[in-house]
C-alpha positions as CSV (number, residue, x, y, z in Angstrom):
1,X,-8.2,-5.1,2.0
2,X,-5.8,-7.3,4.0
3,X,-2.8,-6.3,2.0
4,X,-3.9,-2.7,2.2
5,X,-4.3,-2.9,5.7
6,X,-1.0,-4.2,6.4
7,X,0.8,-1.9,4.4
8,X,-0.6,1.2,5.7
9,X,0.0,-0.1,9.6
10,X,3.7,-0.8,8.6
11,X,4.2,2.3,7.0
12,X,2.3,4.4,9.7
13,X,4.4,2.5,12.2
14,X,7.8,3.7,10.5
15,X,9.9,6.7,12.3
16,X,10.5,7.9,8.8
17,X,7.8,8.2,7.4
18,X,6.3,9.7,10.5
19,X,9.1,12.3,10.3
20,X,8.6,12.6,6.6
21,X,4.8,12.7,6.1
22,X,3.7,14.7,9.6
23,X,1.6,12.9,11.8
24,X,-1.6,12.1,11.7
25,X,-1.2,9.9,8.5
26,X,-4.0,8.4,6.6
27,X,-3.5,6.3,3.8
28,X,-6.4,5.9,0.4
29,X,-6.6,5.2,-3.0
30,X,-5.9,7.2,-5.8
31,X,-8.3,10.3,-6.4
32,X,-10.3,11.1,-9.8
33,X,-11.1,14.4,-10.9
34,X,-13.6,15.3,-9.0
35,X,-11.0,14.3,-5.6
36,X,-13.1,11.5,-4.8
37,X,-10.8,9.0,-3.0
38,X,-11.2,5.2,-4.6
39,X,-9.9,2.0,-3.9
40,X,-6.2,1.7,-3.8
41,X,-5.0,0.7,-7.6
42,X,-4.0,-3.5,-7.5
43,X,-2.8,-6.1,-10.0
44,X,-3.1,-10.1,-9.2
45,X,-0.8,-12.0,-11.5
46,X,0.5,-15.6,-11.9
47,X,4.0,-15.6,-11.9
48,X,5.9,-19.4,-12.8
49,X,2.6,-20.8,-11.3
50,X,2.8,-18.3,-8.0
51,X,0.2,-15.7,-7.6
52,X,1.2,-12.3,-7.2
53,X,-0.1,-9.0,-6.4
54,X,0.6,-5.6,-6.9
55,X,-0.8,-2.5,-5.0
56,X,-0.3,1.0,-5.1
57,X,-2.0,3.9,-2.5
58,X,-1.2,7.2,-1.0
59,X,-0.7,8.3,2.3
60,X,-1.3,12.1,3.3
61,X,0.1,13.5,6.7
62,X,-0.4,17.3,7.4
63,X,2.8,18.0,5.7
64,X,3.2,16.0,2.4
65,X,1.8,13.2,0.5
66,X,3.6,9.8,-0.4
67,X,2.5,6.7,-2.9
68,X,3.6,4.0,-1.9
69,X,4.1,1.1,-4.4
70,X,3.8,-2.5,-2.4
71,X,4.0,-6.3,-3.8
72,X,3.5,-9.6,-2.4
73,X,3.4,-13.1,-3.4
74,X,1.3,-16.2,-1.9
75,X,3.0,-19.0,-0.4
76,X,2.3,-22.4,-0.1
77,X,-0.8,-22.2,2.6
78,X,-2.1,-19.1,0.0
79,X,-1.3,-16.3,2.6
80,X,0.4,-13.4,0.7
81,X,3.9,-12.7,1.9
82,X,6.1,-9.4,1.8
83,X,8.1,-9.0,-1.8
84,X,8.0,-5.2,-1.2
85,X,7.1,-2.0,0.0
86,X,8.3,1.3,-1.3
């Protein structure tokens, strides 16, 4: 939820995306059939002995909708750091 957490605030916090998505913005996970909202889709992974993470979540504004596909990797202390975020 950290990751997710993070990665909404930075993209809520971008001029762009503000301009793009119309404010107010609220980011989820993908939605079934029924347009239940779930958690947003992830993949942990060890890379050459470094664990990795892959996340993917929408973001609705009252003008469009966005996915937005984010990855981070864990450093030496364990905290995840940025890879990216598209």
């Amino acid at each position: 939820n950290g990751v997710f957490s993070r990665a909404v605030d930075k993209c809520l916090a971008h001029p762009r995306v503000q301009d793009l998505l119309g404010m107010p913005i609220k980011g989820h996970g993908a939605t079934d059939r029924r347009g239940r909202r779930r958690h947003p889709r992830h993949v942990e992974f060890d890379k050459e002995g470094v664990r990795h993470m892959r996340m993917q979540f929408n973001l609705e504004g009252t003008r469009n909708t966005a996915t937005v596909h984010v990855e981070v990797r864990a450093n030496e202390r364990g905290d995840y750091e940025w890879s990216h975020l598209v």
